[in-house]
C-alpha positions in Angstrom: 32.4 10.4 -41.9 29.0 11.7 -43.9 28.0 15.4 -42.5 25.2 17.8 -44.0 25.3 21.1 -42.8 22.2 23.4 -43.3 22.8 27.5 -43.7 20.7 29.9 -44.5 18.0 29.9 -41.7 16.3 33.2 -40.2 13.6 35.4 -39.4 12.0 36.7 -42.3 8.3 38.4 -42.6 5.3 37.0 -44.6 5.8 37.5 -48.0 10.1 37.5 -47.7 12.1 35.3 -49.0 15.1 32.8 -48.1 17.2 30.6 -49.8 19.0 27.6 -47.9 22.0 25.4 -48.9 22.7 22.1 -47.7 26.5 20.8 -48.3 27.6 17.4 -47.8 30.8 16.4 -47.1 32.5 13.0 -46.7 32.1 9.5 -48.9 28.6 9.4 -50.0 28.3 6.9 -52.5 25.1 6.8 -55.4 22.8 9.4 -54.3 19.0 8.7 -55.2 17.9 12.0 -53.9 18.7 14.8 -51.7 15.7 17.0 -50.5 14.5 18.9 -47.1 11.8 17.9 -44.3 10.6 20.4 -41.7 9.0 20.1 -38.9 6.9 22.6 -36.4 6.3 22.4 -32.8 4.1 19.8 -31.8 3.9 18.0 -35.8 5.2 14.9 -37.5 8.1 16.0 -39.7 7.4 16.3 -43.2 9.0 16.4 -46.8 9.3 19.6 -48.2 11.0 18.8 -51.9 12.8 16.6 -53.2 15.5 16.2 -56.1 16.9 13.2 -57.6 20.4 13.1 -59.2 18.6 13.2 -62.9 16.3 16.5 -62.2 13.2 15.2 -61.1 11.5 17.1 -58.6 8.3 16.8 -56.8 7.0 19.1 -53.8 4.5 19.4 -50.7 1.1 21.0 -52.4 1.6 23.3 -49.7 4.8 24.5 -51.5 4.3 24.6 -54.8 4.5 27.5 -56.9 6.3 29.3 -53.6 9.8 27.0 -53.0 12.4 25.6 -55.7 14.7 23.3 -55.3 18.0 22.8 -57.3 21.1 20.6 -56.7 24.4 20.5 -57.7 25.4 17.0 -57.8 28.9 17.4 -58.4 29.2 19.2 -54.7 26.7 17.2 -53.3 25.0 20.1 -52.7 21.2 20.8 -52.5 19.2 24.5 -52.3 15.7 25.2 -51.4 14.3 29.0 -52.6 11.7 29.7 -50.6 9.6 32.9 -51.7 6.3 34.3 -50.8 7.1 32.8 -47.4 4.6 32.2 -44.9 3.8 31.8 -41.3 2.8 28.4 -41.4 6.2 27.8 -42.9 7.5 28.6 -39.9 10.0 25.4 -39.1 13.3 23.4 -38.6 13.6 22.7 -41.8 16.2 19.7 -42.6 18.3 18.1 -45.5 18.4 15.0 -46.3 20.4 12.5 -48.5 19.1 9.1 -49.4 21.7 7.1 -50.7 20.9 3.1 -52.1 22.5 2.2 -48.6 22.2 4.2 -46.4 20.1 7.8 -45.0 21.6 11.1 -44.1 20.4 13.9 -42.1 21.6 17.3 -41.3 20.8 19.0 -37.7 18.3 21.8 -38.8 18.3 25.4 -39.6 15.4 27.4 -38.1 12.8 29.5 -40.5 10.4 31.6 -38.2 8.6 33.6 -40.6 6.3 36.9 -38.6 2.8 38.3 -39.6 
């Protein structure tokens, strides 16, 4: 059994900051990347950042400069600082695994960020 489980979710206002973790447990075998989606009410769900097990990163132009992610492979662990946050951040914001055979996904932690 494969389970992600997302803390770190809250209310925060513009500007704040929050930092979430994302720890996997069970056999996952050869990780290409793990990284978060989000999605708002009433939109498609979309990648956030993303890590790969060798460092590369890449992010949402929406996110860059603002969110960093980091990963400690040996824990199968993933983080995602988010500073300067917004409202339009405002999200269930998810982790995900890729592995070469299969896709893991964690049930959400809400970020509501206020004006």
């Amino acid at each position: 059994q494969v389970q992600l489980v997302e803390s770190g979710g809250g209310l925060v206002q513009a500007g704040g900051s929050l930092r979430l973790s994302c720890a996997a447990s069970g056999r996952i075998f050869s990780i290409n990347y793990m990284g978060w989606y989000r999605q708002a009410p009433g939109k498609q769900r979309e990648s956030v950042a993303r890590i790969t097990t060798g460092g590369s990163t890449n992010y949402a132009e929406s996110v860059k400069g603002r969110f960093t992610i980091s990963r400690d492979n040996a824990k199968n662990t993933v983080y995602l600082q988010m500073n300067s946050l917004k409202p339009e951040d405002t999200a269930v914001y998810y982790c995900n695994v890729l592995t070469s055979w299969d896709n893991y996904w964690g049930q959400g932690t809400q970020v509501t960020v206020s004006s």
